[in-house]
PyMOL Python script that loads the backbone (N, CA, C, O; Angstrom):
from pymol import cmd

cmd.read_pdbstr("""\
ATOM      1  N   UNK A   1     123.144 111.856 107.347  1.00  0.00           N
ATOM      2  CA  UNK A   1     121.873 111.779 108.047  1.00  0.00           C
ATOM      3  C   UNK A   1     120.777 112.261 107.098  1.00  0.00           C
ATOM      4  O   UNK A   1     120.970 113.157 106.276  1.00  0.00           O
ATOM      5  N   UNK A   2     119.631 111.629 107.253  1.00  0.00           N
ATOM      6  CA  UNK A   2     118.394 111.787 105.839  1.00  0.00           C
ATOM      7  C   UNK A   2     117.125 111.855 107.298  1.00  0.00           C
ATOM      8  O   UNK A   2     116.921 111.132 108.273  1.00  0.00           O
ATOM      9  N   UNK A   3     116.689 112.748 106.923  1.00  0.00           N
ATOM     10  CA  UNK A   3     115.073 113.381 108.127  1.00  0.00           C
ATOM     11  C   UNK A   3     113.959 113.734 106.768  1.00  0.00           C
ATOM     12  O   UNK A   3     114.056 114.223 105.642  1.00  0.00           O
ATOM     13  N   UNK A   4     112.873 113.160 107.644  1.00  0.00           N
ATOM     14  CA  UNK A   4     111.671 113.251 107.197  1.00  0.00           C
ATOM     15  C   UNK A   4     110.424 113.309 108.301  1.00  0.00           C
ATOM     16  O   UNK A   4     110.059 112.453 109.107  1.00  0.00           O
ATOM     17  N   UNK A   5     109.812 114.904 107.980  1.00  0.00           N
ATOM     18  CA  UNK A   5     108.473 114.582 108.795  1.00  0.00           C
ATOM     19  C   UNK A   5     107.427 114.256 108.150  1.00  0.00           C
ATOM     20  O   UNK A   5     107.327 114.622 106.979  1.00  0.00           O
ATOM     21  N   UNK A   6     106.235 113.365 108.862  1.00  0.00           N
ATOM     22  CA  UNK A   6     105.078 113.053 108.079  1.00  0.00           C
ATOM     23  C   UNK A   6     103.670 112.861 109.233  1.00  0.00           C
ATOM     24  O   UNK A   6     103.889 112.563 110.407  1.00  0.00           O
ATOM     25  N   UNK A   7     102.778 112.998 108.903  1.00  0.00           N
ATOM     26  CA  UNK A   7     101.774 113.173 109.571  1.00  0.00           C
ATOM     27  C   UNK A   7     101.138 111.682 110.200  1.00  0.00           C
ATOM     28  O   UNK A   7     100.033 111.767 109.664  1.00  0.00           O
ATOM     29  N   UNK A   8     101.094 110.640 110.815  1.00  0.00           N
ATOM     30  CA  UNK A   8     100.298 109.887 111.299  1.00  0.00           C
ATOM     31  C   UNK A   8      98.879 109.645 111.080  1.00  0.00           C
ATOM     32  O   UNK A   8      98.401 110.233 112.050  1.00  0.00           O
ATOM     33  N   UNK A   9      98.142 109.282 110.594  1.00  0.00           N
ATOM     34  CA  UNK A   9      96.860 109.431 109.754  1.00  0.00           C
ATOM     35  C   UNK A   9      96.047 108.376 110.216  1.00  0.00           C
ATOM     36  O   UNK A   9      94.844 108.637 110.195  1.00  0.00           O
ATOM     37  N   UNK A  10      96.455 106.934 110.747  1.00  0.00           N
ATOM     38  CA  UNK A  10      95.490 105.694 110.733  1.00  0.00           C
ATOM     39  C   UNK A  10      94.974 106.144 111.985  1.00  0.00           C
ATOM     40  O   UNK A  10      95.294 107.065 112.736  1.00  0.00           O
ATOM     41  N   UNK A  11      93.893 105.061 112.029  1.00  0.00           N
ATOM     42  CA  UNK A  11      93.326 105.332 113.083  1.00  0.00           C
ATOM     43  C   UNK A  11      93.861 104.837 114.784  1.00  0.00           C
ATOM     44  O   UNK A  11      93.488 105.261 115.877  1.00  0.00           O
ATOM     45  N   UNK A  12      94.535 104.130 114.541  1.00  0.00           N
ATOM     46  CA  UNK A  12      95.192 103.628 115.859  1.00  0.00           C
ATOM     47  C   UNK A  12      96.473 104.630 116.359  1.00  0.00           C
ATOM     48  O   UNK A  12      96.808 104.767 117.535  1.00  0.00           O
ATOM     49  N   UNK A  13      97.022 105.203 115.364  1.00  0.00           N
ATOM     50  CA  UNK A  13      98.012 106.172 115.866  1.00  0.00           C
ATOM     51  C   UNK A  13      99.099 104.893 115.478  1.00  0.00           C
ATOM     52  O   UNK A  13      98.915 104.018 114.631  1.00  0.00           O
ATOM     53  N   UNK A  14     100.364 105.085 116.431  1.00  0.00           N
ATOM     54  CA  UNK A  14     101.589 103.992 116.367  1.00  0.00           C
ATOM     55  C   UNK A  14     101.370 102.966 117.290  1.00  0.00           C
ATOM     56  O   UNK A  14     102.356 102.643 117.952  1.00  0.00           O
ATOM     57  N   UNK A  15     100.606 102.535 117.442  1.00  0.00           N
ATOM     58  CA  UNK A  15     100.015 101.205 118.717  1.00  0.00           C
ATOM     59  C   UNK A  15     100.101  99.780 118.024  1.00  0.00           C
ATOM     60  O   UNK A  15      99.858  99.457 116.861  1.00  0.00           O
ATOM     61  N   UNK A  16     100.529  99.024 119.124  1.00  0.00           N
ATOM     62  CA  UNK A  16      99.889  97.652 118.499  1.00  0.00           C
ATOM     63  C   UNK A  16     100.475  97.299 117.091  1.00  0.00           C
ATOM     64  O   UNK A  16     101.685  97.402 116.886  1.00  0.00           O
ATOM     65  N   UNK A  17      99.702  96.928 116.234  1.00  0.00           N
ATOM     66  CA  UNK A  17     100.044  96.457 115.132  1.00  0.00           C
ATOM     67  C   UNK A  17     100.357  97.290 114.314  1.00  0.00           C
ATOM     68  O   UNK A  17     101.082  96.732 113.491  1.00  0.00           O
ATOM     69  N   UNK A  18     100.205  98.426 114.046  1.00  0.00           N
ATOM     70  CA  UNK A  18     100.993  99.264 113.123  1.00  0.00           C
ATOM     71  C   UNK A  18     102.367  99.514 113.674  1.00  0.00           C
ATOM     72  O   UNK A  18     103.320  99.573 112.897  1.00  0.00           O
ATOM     73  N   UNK A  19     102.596  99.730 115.518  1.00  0.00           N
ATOM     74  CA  UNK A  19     103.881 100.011 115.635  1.00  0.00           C
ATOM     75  C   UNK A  19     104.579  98.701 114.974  1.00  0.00           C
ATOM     76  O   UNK A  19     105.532  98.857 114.210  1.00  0.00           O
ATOM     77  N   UNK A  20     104.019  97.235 115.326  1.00  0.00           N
ATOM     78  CA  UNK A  20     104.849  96.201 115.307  1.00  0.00           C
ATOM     79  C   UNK A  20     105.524  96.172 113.749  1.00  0.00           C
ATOM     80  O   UNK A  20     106.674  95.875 113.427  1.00  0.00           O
ATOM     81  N   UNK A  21     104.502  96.546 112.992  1.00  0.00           N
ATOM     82  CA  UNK A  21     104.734  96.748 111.120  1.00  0.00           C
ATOM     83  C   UNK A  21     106.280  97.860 111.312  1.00  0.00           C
ATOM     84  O   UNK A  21     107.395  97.631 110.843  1.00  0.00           O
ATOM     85  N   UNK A  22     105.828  99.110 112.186  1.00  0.00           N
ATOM     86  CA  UNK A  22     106.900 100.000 111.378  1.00  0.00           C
ATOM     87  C   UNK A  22     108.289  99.276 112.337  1.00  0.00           C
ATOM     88  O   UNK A  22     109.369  99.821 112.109  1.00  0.00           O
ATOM     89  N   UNK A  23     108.302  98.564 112.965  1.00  0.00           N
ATOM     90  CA  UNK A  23     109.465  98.222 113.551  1.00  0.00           C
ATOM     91  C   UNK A  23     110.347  97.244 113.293  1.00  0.00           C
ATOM     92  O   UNK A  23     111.535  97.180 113.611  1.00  0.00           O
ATOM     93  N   UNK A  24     109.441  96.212 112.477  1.00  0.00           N
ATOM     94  CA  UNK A  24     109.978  95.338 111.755  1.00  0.00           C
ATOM     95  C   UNK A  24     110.020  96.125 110.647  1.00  0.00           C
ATOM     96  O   UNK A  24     110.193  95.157 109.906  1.00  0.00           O
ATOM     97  N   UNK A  25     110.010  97.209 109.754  1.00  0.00           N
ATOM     98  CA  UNK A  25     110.515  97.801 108.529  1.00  0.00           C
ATOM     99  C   UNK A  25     111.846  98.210 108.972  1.00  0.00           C
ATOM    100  O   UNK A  25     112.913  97.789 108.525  1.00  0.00           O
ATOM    101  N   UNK A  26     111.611  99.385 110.228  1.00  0.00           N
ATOM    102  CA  UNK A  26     113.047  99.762 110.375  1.00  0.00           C
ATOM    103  C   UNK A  26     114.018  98.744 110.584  1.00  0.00           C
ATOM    104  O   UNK A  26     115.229  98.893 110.422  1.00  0.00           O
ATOM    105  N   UNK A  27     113.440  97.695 110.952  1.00  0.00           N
ATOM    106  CA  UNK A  27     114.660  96.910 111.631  1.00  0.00           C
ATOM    107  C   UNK A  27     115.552  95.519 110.478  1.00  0.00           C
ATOM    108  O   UNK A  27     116.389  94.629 110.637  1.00  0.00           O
ATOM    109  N   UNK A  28     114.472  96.249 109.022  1.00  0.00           N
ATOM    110  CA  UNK A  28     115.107  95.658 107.502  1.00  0.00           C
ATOM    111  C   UNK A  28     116.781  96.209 107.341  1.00  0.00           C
ATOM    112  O   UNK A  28     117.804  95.684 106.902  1.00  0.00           O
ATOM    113  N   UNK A  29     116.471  97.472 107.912  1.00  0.00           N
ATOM    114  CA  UNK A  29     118.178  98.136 107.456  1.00  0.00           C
ATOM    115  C   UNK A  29     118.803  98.334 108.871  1.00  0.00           C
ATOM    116  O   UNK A  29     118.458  98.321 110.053  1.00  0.00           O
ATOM    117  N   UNK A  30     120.268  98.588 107.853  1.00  0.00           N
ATOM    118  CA  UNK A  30     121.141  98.708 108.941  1.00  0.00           C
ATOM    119  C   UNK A  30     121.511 100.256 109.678  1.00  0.00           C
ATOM    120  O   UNK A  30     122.427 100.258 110.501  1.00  0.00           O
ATOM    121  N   UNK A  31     120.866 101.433 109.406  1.00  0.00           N
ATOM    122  CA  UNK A  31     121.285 102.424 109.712  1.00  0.00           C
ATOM    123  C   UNK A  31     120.197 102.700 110.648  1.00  0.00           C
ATOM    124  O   UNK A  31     119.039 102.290 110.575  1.00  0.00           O
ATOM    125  N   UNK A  32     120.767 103.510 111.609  1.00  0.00           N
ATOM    126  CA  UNK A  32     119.983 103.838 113.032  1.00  0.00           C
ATOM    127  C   UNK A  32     118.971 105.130 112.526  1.00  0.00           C
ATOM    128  O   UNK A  32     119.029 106.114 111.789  1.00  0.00           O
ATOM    129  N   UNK A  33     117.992 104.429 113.447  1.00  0.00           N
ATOM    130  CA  UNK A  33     116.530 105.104 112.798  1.00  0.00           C
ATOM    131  C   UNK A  33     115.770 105.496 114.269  1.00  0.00           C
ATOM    132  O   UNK A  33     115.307 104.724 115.109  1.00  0.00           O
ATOM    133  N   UNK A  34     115.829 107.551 114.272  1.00  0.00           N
ATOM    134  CA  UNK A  34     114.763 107.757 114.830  1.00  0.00           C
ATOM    135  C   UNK A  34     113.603 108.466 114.798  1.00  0.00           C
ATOM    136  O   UNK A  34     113.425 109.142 113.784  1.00  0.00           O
ATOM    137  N   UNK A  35     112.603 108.494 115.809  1.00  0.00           N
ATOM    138  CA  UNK A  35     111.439 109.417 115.716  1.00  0.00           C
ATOM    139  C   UNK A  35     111.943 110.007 116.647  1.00  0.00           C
ATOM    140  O   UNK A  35     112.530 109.704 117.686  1.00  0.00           O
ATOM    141  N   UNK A  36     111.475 111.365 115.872  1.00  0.00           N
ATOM    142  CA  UNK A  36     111.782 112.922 117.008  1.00  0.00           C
ATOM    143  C   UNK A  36     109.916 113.563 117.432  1.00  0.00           C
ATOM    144  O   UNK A  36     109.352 114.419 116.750  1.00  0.00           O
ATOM    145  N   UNK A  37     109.378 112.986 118.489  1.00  0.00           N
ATOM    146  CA  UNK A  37     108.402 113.447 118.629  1.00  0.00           C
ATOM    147  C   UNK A  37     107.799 114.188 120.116  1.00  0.00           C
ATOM    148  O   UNK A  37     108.108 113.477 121.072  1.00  0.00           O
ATOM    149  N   UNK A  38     107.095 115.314 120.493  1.00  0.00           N
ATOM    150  CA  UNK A  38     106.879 115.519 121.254  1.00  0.00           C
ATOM    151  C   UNK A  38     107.985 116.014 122.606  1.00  0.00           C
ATOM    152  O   UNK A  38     107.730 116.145 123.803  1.00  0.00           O
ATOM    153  N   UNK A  39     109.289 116.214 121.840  1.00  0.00           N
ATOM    154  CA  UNK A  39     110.237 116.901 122.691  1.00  0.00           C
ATOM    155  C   UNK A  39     111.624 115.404 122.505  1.00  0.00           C
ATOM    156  O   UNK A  39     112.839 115.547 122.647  1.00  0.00           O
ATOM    157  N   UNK A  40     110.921 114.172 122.181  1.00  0.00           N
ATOM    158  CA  UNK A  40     111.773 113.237 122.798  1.00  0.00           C
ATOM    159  C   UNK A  40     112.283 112.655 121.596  1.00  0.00           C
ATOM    160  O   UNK A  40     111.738 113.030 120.558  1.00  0.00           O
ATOM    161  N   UNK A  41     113.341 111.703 121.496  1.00  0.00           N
ATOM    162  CA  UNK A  41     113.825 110.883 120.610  1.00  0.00           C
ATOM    163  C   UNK A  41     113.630 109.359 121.012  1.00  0.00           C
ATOM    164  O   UNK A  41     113.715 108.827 122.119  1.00  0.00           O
ATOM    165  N   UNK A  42     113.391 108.916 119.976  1.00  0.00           N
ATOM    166  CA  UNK A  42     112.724 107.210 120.360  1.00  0.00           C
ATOM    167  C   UNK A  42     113.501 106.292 119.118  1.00  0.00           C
ATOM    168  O   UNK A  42     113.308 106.389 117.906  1.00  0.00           O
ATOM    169  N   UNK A  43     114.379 105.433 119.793  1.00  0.00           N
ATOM    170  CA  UNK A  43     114.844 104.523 118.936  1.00  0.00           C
ATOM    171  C   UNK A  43     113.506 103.844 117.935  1.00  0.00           C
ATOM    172  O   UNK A  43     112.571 103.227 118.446  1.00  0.00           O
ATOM    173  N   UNK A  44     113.580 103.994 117.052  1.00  0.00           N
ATOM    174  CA  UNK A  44     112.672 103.474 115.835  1.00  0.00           C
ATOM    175  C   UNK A  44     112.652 102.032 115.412  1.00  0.00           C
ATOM    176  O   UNK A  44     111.932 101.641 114.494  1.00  0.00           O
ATOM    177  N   UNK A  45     113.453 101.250 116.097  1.00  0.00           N
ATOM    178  CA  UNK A  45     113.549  99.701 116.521  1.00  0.00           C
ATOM    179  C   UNK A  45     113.018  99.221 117.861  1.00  0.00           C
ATOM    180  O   UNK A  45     113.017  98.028 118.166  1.00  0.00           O
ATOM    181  N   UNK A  46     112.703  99.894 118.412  1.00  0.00           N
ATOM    182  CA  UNK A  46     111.978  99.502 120.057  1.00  0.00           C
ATOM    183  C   UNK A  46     110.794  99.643 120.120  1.00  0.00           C
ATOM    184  O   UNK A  46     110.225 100.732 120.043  1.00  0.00           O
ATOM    185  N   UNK A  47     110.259  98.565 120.270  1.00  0.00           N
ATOM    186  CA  UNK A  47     108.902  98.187 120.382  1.00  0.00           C
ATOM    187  C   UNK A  47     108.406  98.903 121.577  1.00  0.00           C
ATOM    188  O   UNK A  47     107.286  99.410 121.513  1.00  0.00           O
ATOM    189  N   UNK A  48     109.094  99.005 122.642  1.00  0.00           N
ATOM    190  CA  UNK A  48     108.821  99.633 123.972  1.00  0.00           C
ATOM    191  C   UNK A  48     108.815 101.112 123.939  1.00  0.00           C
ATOM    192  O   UNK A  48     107.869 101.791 124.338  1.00  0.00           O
ATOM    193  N   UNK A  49     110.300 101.746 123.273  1.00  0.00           N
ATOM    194  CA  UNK A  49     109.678 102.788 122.664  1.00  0.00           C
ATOM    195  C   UNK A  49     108.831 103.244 122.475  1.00  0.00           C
ATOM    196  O   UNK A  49     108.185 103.797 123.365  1.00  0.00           O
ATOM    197  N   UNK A  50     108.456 103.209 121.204  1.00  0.00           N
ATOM    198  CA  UNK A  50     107.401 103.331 120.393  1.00  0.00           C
ATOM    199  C   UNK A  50     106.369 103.173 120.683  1.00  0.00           C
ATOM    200  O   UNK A  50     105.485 103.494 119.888  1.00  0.00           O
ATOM    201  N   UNK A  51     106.111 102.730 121.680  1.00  0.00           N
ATOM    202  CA  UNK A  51     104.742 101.905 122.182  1.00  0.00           C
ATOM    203  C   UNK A  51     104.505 103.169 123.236  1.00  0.00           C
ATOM    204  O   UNK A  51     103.428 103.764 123.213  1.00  0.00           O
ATOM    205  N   UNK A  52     105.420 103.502 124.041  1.00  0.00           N
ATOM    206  CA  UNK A  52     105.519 104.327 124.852  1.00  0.00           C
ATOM    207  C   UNK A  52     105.240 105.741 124.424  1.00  0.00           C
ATOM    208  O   UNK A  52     104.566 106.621 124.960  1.00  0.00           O
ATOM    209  N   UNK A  53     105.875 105.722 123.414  1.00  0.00           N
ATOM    210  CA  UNK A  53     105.520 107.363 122.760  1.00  0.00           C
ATOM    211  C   UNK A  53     104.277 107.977 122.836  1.00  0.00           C
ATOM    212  O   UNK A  53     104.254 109.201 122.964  1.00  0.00           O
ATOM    213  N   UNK A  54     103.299 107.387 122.783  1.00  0.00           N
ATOM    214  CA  UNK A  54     101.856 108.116 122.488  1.00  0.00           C
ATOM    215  C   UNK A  54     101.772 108.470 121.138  1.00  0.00           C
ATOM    216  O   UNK A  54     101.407 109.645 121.163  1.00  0.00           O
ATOM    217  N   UNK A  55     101.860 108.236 120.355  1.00  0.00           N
ATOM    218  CA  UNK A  55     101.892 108.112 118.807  1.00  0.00           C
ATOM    219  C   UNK A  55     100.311 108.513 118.300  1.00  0.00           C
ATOM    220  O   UNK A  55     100.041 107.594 117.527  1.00  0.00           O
ATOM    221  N   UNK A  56      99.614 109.052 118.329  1.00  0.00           N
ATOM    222  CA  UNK A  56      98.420 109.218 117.913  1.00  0.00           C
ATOM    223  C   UNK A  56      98.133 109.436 116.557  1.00  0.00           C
ATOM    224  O   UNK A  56      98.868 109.844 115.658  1.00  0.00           O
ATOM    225  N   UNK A  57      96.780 109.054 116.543  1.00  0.00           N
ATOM    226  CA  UNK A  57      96.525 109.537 114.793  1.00  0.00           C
ATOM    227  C   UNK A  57      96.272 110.667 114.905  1.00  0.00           C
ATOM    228  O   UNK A  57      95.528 110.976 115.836  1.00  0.00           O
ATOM    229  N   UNK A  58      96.915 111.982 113.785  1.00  0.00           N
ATOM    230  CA  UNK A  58      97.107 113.291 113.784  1.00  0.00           C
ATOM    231  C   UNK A  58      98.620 113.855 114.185  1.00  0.00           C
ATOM    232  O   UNK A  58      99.026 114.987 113.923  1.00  0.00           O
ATOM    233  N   UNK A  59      99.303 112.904 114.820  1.00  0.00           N
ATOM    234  CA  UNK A  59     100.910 113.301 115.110  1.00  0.00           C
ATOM    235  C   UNK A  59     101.269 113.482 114.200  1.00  0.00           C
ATOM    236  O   UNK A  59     100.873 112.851 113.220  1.00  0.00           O
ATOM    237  N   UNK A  60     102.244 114.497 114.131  1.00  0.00           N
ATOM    238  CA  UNK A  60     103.247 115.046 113.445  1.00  0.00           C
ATOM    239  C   UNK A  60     104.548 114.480 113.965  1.00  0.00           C
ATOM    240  O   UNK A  60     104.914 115.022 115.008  1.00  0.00           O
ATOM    241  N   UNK A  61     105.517 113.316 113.404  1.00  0.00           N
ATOM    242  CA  UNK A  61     106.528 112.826 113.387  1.00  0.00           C
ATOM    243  C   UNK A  61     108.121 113.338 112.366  1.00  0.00           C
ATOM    244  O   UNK A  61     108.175 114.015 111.340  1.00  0.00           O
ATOM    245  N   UNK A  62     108.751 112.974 112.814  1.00  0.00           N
ATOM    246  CA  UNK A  62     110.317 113.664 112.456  1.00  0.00           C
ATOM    247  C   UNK A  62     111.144 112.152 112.708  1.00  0.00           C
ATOM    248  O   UNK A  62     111.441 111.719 113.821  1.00  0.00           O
ATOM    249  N   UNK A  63     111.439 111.461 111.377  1.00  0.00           N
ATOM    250  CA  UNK A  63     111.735 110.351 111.164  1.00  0.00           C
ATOM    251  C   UNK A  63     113.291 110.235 110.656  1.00  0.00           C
ATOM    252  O   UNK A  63     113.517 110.269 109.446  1.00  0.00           O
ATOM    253  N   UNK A  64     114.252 110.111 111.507  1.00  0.00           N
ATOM    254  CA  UNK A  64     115.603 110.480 110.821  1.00  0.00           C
ATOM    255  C   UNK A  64     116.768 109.193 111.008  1.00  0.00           C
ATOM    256  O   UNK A  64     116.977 108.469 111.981  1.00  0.00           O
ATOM    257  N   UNK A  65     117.332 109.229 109.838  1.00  0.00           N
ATOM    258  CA  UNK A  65     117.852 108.275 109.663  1.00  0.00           C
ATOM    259  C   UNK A  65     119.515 107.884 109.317  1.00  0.00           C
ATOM    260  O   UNK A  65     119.755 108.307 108.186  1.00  0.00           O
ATOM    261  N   UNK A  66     120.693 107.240 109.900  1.00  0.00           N
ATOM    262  CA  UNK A  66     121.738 107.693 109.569  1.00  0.00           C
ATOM    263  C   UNK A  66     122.312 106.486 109.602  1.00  0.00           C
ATOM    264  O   UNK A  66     122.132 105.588 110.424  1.00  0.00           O
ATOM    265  N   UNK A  67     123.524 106.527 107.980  1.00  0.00           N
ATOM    266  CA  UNK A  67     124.199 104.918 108.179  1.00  0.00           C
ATOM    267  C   UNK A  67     123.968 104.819 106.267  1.00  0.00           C
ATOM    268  O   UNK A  67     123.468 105.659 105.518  1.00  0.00           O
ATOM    269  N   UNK A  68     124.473 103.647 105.990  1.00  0.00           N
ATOM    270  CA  UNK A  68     124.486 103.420 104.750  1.00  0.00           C
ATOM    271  C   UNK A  68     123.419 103.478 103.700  1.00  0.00           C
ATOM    272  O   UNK A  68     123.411 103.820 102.517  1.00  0.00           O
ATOM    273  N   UNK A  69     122.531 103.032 104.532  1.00  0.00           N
ATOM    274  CA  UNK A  69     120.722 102.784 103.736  1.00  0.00           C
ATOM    275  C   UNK A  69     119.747 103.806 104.297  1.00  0.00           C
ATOM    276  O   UNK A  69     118.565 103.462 104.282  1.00  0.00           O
ATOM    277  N   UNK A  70     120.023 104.932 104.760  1.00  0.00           N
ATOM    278  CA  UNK A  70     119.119 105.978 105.721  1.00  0.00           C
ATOM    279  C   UNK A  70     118.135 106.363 104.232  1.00  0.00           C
ATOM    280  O   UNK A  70     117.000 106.830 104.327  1.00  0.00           O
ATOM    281  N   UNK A  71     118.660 106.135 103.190  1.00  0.00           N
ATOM    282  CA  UNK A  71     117.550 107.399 102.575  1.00  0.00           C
ATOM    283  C   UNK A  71     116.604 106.292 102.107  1.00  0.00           C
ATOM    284  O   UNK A  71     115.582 106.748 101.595  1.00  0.00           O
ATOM    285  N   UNK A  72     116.694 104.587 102.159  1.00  0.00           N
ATOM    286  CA  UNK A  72     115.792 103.940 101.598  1.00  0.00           C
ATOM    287  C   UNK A  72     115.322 103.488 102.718  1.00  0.00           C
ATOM    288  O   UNK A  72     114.436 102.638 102.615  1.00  0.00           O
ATOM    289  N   UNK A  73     115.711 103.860 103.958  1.00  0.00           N
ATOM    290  CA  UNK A  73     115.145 103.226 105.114  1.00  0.00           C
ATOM    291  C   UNK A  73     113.838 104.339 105.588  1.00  0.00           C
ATOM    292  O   UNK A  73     112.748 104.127 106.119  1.00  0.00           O
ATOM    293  N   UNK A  74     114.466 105.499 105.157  1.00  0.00           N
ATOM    294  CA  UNK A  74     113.246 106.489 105.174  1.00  0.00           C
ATOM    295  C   UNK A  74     112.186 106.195 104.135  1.00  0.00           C
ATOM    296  O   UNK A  74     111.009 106.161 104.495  1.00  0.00           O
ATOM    297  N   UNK A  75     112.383 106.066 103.380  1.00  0.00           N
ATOM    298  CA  UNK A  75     111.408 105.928 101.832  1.00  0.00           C
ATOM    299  C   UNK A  75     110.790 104.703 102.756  1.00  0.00           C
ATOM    300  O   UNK A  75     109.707 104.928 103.296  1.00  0.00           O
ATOM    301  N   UNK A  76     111.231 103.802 102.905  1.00  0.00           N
ATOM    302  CA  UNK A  76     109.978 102.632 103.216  1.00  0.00           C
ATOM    303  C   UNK A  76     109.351 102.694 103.913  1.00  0.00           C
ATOM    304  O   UNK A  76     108.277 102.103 103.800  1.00  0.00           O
ATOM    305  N   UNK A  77     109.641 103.425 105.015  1.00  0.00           N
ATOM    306  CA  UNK A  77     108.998 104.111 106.297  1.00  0.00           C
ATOM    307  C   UNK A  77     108.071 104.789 105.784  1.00  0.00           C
ATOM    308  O   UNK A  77     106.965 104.504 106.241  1.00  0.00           O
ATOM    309  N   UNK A  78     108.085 105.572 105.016  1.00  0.00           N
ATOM    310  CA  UNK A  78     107.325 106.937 104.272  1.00  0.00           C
ATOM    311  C   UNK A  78     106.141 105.879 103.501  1.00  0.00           C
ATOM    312  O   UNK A  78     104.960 106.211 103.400  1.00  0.00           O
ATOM    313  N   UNK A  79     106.420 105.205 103.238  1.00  0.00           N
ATOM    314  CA  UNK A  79     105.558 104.022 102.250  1.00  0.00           C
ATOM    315  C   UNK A  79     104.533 103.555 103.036  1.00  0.00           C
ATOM    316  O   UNK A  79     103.302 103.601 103.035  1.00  0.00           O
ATOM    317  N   UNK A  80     105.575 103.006 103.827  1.00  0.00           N
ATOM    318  CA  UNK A  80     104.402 102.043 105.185  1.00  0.00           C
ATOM    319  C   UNK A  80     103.478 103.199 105.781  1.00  0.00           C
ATOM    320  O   UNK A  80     102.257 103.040 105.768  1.00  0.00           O
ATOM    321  N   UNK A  81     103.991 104.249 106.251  1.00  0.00           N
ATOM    322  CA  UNK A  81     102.334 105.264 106.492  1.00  0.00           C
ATOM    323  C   UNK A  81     101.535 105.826 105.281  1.00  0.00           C
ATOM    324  O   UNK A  81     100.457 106.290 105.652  1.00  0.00           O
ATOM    325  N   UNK A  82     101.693 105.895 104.292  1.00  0.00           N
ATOM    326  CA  UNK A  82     101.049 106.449 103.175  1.00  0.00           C
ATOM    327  C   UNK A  82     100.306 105.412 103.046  1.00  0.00           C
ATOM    328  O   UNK A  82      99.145 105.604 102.684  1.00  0.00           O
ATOM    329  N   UNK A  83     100.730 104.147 103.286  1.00  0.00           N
ATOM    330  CA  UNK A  83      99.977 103.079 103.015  1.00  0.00           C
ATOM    331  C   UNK A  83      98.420 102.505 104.083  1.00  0.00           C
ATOM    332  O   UNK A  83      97.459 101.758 103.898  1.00  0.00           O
ATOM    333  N   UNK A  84      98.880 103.288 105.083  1.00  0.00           N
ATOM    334  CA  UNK A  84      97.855 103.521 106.133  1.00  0.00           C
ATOM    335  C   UNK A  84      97.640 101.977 106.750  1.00  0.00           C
ATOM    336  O   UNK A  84      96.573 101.393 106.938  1.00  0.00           O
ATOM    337  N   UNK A  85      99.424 101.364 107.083  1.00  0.00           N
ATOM    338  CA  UNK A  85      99.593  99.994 107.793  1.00  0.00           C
ATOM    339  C   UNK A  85      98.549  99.203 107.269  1.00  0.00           C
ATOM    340  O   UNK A  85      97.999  98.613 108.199  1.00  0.00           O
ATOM    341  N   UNK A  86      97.962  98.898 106.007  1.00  0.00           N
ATOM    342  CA  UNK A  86      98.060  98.160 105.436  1.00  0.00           C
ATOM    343  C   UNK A  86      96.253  98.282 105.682  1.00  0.00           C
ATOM    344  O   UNK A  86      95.326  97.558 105.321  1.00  0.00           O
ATOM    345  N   UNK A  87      96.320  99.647 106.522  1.00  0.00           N
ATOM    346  CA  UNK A  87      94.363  98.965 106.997  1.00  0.00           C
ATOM    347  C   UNK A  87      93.257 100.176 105.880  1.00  0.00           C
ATOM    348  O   UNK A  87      93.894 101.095 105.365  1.00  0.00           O
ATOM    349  N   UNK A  88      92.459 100.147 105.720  1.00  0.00           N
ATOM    350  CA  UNK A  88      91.288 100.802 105.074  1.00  0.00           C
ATOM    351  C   UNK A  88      91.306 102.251 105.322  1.00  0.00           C
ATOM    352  O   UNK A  88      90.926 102.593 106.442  1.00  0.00           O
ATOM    353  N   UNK A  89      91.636 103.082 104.582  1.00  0.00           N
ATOM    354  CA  UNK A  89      91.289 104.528 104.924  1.00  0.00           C
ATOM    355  C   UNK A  89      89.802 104.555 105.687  1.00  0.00           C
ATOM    356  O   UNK A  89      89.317 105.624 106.056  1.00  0.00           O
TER     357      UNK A  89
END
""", "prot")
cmd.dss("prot")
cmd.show_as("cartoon", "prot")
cmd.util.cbc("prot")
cmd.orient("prot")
């Protein structure tokens, strides 16, 4: 198992089109991927999930990952928010 927390930064939080981005990343690999946020665990492939979470910009997320590819499934994950879903700081 490979965990990573990271801060949420864009402006939409995990909504909409950034969730849809990080869900189609996780859903590149094969090892089960979650967010630990706000008390709860959220499959990191569920759009409904995720959507559900309340994901805000300023969350503090706990991104963990387990299975053959967990530590590059984290790294891309880690990429895709640093990257700020692709939109304009």
């Amino acid at each position: 198992m490979y965990s990573q927390s990271i801060k949420i930064l864009n402006k939409a939080g995990l909504h909409a089109r950034p969730a849809s981005l990080f869900i189609k990343t996780a859903a590149k690999f094969d090892s089960d991927i979650y967010i630990k946020f706000s008390g709860k665990t959220i499959n990191a492939k569920s759009i409904v999930g995720v959507l559900s979470a309340g994901i805000n910009s300023g969350s503090e997320i706990e991104m963990t990952a387990e299975g053959a590819d967990e530590k590059a499934a984290i790294k891309s994950l880690v990429e895709l928010i640093h990257s700020n879903f692709g939109e304009a700081f």
